[in-house]
C-alpha positions as a printed NumPy array, in Angstrom:
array([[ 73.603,  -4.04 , 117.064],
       [ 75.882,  -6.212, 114.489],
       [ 77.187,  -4.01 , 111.713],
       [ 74.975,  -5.344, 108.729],
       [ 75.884,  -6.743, 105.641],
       [ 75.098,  -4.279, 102.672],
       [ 77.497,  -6.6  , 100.682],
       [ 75.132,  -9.461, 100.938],
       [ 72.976, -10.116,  97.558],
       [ 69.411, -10.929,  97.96 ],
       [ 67.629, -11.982,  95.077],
       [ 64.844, -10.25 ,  94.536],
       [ 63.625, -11.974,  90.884],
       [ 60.138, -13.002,  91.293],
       [ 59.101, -11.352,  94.54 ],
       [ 56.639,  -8.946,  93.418],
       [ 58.921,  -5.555,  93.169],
       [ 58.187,  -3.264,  90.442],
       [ 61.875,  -2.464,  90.062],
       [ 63.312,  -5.996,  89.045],
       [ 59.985,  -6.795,  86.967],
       [ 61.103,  -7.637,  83.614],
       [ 58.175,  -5.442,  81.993],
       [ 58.476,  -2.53 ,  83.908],
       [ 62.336,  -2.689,  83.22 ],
       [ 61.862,  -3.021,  79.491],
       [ 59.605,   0.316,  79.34 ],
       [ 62.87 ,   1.772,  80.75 ],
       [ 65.064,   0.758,  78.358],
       [ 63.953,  -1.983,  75.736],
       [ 65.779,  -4.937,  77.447],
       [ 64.009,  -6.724,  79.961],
       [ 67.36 ,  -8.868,  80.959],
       [ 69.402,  -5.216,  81.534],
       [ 70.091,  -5.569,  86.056],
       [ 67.827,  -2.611,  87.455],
       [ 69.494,   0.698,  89.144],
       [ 66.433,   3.143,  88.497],
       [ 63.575,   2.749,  90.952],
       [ 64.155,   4.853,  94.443],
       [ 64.145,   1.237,  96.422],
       [ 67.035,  -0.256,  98.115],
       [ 68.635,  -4.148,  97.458],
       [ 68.803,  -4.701, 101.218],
       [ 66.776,  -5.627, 103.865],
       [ 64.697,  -3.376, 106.207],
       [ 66.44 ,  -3.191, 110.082],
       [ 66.448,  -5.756, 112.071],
       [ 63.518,  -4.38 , 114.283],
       [ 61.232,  -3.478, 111.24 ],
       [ 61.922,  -7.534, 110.387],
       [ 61.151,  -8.468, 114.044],
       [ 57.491,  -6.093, 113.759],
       [ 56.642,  -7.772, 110.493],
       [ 57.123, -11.319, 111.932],
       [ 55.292, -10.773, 115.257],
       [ 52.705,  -9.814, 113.461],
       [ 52.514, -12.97 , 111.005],
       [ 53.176, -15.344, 114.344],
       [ 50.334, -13.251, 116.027],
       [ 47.771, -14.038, 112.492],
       [ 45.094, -11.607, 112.856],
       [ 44.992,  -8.162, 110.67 ],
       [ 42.128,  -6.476, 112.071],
       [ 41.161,  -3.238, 112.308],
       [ 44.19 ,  -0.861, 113.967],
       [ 44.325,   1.895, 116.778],
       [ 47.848,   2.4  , 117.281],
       [ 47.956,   6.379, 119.01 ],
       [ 51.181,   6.072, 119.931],
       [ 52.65 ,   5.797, 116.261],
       [ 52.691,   9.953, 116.117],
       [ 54.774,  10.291, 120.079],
       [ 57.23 ,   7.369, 118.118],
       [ 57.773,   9.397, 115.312],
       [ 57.904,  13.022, 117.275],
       [ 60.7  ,  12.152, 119.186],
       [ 62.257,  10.232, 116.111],
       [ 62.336,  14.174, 114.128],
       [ 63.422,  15.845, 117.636],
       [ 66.864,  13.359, 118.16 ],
       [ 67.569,  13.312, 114.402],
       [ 66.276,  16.898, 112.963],
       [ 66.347,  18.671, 116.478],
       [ 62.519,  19.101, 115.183],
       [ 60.02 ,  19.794, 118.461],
       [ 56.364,  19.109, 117.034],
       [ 53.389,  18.491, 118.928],
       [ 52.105,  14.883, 118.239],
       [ 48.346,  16.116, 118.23 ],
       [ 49.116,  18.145, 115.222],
       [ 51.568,  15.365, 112.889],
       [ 48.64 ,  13.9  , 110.097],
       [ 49.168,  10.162, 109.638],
       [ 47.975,   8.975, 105.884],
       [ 48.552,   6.252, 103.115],
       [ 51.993,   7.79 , 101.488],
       [ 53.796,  11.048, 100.435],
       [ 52.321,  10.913,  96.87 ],
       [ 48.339,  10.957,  97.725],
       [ 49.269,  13.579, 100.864],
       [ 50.614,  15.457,  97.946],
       [ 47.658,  15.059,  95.661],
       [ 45.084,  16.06 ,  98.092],
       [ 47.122,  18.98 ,  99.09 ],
       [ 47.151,  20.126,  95.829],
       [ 43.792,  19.306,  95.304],
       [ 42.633,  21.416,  98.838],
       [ 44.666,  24.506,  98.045],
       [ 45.04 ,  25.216,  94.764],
       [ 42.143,  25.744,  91.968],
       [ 42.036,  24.907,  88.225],
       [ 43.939,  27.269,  86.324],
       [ 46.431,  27.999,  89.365],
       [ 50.364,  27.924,  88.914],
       [ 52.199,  25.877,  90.598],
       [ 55.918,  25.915,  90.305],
       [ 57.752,  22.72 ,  90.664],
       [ 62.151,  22.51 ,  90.472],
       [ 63.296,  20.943,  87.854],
       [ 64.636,  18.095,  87.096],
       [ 62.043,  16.841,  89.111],
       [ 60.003,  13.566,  90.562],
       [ 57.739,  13.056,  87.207],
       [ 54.968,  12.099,  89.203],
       [ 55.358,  15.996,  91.2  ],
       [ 54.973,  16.9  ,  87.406],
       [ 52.178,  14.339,  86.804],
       [ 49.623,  16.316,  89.776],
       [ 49.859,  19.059,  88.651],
       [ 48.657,  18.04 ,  85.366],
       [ 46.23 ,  16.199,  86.464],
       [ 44.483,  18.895,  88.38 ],
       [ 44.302,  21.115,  85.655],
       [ 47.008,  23.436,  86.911],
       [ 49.342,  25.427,  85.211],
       [ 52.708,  23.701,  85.729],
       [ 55.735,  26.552,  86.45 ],
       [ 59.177,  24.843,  86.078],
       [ 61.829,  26.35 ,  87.886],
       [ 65.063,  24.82 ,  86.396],
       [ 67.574,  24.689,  88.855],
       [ 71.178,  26.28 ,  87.771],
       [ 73.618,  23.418,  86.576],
       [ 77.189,  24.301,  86.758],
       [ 78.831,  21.857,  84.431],
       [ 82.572,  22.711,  85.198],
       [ 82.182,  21.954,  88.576],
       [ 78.665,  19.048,  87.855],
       [ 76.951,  21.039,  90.821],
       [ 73.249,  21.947,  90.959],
       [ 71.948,  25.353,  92.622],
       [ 68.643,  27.398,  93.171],
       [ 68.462,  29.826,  90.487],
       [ 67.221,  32.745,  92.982],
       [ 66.31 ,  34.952,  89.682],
       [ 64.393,  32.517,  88.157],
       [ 62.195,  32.111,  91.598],
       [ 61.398,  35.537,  91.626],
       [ 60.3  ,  35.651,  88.122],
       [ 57.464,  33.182,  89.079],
       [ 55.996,  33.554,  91.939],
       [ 53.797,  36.643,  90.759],
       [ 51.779,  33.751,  88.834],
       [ 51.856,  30.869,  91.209],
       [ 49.732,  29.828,  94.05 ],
       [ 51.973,  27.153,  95.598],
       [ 55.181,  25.354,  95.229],
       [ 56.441,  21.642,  95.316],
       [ 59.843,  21.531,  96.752],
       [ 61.766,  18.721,  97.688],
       [ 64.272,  18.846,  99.84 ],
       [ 66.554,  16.738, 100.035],
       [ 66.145,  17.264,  95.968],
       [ 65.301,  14.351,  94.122],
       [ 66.772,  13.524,  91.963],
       [ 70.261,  15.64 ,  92.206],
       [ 70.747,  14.622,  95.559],
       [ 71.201,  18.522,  96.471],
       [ 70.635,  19.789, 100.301],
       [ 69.929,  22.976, 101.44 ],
       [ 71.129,  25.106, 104.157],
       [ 69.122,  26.864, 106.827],
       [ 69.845,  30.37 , 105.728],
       [ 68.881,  28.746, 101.661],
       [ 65.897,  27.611, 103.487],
       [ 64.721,  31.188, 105.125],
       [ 65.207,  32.726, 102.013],
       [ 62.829,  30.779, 100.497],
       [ 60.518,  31.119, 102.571],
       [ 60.837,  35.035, 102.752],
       [ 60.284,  34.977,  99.109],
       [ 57.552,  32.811,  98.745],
       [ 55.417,  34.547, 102.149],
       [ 55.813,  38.126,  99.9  ],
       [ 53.889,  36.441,  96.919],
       [ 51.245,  34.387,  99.698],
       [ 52.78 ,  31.38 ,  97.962],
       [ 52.412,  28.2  , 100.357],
       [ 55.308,  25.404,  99.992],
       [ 54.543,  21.75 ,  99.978],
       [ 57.888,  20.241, 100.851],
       [ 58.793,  16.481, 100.057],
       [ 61.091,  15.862, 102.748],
       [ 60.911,  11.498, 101.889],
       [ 64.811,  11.579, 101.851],
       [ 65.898,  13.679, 104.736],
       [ 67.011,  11.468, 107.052],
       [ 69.424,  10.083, 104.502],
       [ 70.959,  13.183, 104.223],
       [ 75.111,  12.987, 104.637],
       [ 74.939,  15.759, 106.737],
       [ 72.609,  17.057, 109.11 ],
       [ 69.104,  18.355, 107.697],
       [ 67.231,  21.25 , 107.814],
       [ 63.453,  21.004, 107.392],
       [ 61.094,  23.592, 106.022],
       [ 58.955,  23.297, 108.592],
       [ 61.52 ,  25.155, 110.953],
       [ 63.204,  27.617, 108.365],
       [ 59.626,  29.445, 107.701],
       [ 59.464,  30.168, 111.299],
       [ 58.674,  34.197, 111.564],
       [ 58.945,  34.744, 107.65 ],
       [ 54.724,  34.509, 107.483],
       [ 55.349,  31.622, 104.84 ],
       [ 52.888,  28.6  , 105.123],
       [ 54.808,  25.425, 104.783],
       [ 53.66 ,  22.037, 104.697],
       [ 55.626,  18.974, 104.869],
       [ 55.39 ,  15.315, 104.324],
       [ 57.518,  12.875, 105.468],
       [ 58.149,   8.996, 105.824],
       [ 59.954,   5.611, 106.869],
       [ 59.899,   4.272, 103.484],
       [ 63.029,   5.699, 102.149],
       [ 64.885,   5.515, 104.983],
       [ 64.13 ,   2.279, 105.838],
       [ 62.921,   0.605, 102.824],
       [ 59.884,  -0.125, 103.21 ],
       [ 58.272,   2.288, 100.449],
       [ 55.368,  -0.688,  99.869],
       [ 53.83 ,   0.237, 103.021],
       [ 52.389,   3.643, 102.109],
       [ 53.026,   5.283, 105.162],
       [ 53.48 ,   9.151, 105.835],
       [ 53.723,  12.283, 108.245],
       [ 52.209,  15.283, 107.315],
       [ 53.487,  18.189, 109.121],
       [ 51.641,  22.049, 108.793],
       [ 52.579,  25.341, 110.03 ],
       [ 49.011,  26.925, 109.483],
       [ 46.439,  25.225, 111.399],
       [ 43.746,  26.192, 109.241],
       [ 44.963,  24.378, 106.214],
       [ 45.815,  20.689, 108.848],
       [ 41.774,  21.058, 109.135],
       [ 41.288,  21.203, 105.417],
       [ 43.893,  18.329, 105.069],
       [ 42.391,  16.154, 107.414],
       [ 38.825,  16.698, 106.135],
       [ 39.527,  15.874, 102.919],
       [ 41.877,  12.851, 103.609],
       [ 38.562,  11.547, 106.042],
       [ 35.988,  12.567, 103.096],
       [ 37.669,   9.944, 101.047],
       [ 38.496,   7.365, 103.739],
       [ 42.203,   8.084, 103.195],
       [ 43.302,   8.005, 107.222],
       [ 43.202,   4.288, 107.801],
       [ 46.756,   2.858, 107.491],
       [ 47.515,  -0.718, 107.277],
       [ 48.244,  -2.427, 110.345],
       [ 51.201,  -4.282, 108.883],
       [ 52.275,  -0.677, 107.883],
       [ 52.211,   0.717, 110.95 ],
       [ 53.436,  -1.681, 112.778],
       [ 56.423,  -1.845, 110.277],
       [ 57.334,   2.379, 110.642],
       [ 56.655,   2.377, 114.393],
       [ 59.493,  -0.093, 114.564],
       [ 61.578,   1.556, 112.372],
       [ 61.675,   4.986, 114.39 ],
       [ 61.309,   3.381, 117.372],
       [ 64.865,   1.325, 117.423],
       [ 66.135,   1.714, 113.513],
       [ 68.193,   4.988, 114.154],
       [ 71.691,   1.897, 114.83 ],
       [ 70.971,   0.707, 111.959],
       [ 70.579,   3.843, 109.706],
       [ 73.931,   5.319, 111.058],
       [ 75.183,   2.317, 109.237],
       [ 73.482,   2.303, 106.15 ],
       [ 74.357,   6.008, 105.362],
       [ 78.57 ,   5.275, 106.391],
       [ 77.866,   2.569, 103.718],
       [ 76.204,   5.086, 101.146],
       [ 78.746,   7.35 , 101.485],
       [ 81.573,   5.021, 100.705],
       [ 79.458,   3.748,  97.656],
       [ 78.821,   7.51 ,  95.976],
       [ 82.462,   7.959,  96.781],
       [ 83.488,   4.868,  94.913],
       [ 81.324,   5.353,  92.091],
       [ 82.378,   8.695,  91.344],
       [ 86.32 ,   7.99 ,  91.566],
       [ 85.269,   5.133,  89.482],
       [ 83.639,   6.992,  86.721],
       [ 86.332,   9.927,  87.093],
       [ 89.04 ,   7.299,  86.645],
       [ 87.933,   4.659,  84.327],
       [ 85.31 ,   6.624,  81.968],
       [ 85.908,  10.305,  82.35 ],
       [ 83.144,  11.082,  79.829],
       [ 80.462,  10.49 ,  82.197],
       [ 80.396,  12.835,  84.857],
       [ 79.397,  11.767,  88.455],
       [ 76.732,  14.62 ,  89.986],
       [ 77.801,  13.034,  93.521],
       [ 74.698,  13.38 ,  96.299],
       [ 74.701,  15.12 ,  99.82 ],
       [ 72.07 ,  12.749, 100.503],
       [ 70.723,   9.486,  99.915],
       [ 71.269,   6.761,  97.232],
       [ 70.186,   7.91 ,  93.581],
       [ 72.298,  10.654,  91.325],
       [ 72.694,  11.804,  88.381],
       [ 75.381,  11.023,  85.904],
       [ 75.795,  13.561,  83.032],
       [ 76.716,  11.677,  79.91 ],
       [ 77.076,  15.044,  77.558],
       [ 80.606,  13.262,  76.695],
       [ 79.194,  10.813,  75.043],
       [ 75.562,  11.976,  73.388],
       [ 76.509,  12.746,  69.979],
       [ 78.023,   9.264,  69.878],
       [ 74.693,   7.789,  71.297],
       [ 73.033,   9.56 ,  68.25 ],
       [ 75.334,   7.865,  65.957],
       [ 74.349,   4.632,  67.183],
       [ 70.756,   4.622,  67.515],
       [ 70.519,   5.962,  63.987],
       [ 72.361,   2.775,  62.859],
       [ 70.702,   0.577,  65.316],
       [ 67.128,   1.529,  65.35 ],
       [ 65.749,  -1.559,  66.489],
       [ 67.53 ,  -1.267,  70.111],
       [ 66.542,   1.805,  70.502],
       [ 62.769,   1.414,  69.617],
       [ 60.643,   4.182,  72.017],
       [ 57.67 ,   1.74 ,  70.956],
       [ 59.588,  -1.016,  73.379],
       [ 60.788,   1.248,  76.011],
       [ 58.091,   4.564,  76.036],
       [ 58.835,   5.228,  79.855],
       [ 62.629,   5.125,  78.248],
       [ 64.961,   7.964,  76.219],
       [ 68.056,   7.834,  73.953],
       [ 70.716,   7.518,  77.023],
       [ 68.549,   4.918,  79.263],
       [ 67.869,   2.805,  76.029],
       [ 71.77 ,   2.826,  75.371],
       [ 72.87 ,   1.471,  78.663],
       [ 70.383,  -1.052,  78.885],
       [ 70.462,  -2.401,  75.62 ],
       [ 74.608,  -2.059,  75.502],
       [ 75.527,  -2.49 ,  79.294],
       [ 72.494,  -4.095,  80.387],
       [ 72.34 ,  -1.93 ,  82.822],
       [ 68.687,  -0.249,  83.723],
       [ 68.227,   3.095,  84.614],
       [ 65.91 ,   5.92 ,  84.694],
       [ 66.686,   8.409,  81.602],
       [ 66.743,  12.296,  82.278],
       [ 63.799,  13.485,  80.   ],
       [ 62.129,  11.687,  82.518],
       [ 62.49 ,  14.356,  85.277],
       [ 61.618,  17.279,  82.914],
       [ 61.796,  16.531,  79.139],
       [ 64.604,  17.154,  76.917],
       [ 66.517,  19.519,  79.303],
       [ 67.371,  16.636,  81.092],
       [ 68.2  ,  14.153,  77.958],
       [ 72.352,  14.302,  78.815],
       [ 71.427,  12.451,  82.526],
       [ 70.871,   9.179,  83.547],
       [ 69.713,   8.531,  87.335],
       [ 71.392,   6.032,  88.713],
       [ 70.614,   4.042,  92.113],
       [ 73.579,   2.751,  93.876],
       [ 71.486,   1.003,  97.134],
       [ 73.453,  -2.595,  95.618],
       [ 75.882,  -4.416,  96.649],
       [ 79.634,  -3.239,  95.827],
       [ 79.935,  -6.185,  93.703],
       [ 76.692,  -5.405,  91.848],
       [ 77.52 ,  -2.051,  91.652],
       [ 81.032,  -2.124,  90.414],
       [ 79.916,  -4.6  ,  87.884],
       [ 77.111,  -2.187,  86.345],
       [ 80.043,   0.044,  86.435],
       [ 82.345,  -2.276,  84.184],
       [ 79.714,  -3.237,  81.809],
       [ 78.582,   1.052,  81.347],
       [ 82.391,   1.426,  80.979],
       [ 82.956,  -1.101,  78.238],
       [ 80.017,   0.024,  76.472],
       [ 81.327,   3.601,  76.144],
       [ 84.553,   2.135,  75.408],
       [ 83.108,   0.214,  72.31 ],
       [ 80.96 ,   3.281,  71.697],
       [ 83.722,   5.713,  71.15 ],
       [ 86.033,   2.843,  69.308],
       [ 82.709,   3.057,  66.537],
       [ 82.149,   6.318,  65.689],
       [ 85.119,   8.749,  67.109]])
């Protein structure tokens, strides 16, 4: 196939997407004009096949009911080429997204009351289930080197919790530090959580982004006793995140039953036909196109943190193993942020921007740039991040970088 162009800009302004919705980006930040890096989707179109699906199907005209067996062979020996993963397509669980597998899941094996321990900074809506269910939330912050702006499993921290909990939600590759883990990280786990009968739920939405090659839960709990259940999907990978389409994938037979009893008790098995058709083509013929788009995300993470390192060494660049969100740590410049909104109430009202914090409402109002604050992975722990998305354009990108550049520039020209 052609290489494609990642450097083309599509505008996406009145489309329908939640990201570049002038609302949703003012909850963020308080400035509905501020161009959107937060939300987990990509600027660029899906692969050429997933376009070709979606427009057979509109020249074809009829969205009936659909039977489509095959999607689960499609996607079986998608995970064995790119995860050397050898599954059994009777036993892969098709339903309507990661996020309602999850919430089922939860609901199935867990009871009121139960812990549940989740990494932080994490997903908020991993944070938002377990809440809603009545369990007892158990963060496990992950260990943040600052020196060298790395992320690691705290290993003591695990073992301090699993005596209370019941289950786990992992999520590997991490979201939103864009951490990996390696086989032997993996077993461990595993071992760890099969001694205190704690079964893993393991997001797995952004593994075949990873930079280099991934290992899934699903195989690392092999012969450590550990049950593991994991959920996967297109819609990362391929952008199409709007279909609701996901893999559910379960070492302990037992629990699959519960899953799929539950999921057919509330009529959550039919997928959409465009849906389908749209992820079938997409792990059918989009692995050309991937090996593309990841060379290209590479290149960007590289040029955004030599940017950052270069031009505004106050904000430090977590750079990702995988993927096309990270985390900037703006410690350099909080206490100045302070100064500021304390001065300038009014642009950084929480009333304007509740989904918002200090750093997000900074950048948007003062580089119109929009991105997702760090409370919002885990509260304050996480008030020094932002999360940015670099799945833009260079141009795009580089020019969110100016702007968040000039802003700390005029920041630290105020009040150092």
């Amino acid at each position: 196939m052609n290489k494609p162009d990642f450097d083309r800009i599509i505008d996406r302004r009145g489309t329908g997407s939640v990201k570049w919705d002038r609302g949703a980006i003012t909850g963020i930040c308080g400035n509905g004009d501020a161009e959107p890096f937060w939300v987990a989707d990509m600027d660029w179109q899906a692969p050429p096949a997933v376009l070709q699906a979606a427009h057979d199907l509109a020249d074809h005209g009829i969205y009936g009911y659909p039977l489509a067996p095959e999607q689960r062979q499609v996607f079986c020996r998608w995970a064995e080429e790119r995860h050397n993963l050898h599954l059994d397509p009777a036993e892969v669980v098709v339903s309507q997204g990661v996020l309602a597998s999850l919430a089922t899941l939860v609901e199935i094996l867990t009871s009121e009351g139960d812990g549940i321990i989740v990494p932080l900074p994490a997903y908020q809506p991993f944070i938002r289930i377990v809440t809603n269910f009545k369990r007892n939330l158990l963060p496990w912050p992950l260990a943040y080197d600052h020196q060298n702006r790395r992320f690691s499993l705290d290993w003591e921290g695990l073992e301090s919790l699993l005596p209370s909990a019941k289950a786990m939600i992992f999520c590997s590759p991490h979201n939103p530090t864009g951490l990996t883990f390696s086989h032997d990280e993996l077993v461990a786990l595993c071992s760890l959580c099969a001694k205190h009968q704690v079964t893993v739920i393991s997001d797995e939405i952004h593994s075949d982004l990873a930079f280099r090659p991934h290992h899934s839960l699903i195989e690392a709990a092999a012969g450590t006793g550990c049950d593991v259940i994991v959920l996967m999907s297109p819609s990362k990978t391929f952008n199409i995140a709007g279909e609701h389409y996901s893999l559910t994938l379960f070492s302990n037979s037992e629990m699959r039953d519960l899953f799929i009893r539950r999921r057919d008790q509330l009529y959550g098995g039919s997928v959409s036909t465009t849906a389908i058709a749209l992820a079938t083509a997409a792990y059918r013929e989009g692995g050309p196109h991937l090996a593309f788009l990841i060379d290209y995300l590479r290149q960007q993470a590289r040029f955004v943190e030599q940017y950052l390192w270069e031009r505004v060494p106050s904000l430090s660049f977590i750079a990702p193993q995988a993927s096309f969100i990270a985390l900037i740590d703006c410690r350099g410049i909080y206490r100045l942020v302070e100064q500021d909104a304390a001065l300038h109430s009014e642009l950084y009202d929480p009333a304007l921007s509740p989904n918002g914090g200090l750093l997000s409402r900074f950048f948007g109002q003062r580089a119109s740039v929009a991105m997702n604050d760090g409370t919002w992975f885990g509260g304050d722990a996480y008030r020094h991040f932002v999360r940015f998305n670099f799945a833009s354009p260079r141009l795009c990108v580089s020019g969110a970088l100016e702007r968040m550049a000039n802003a700390v520039d005029e920041l630290q020209k105020r009040y150092s």
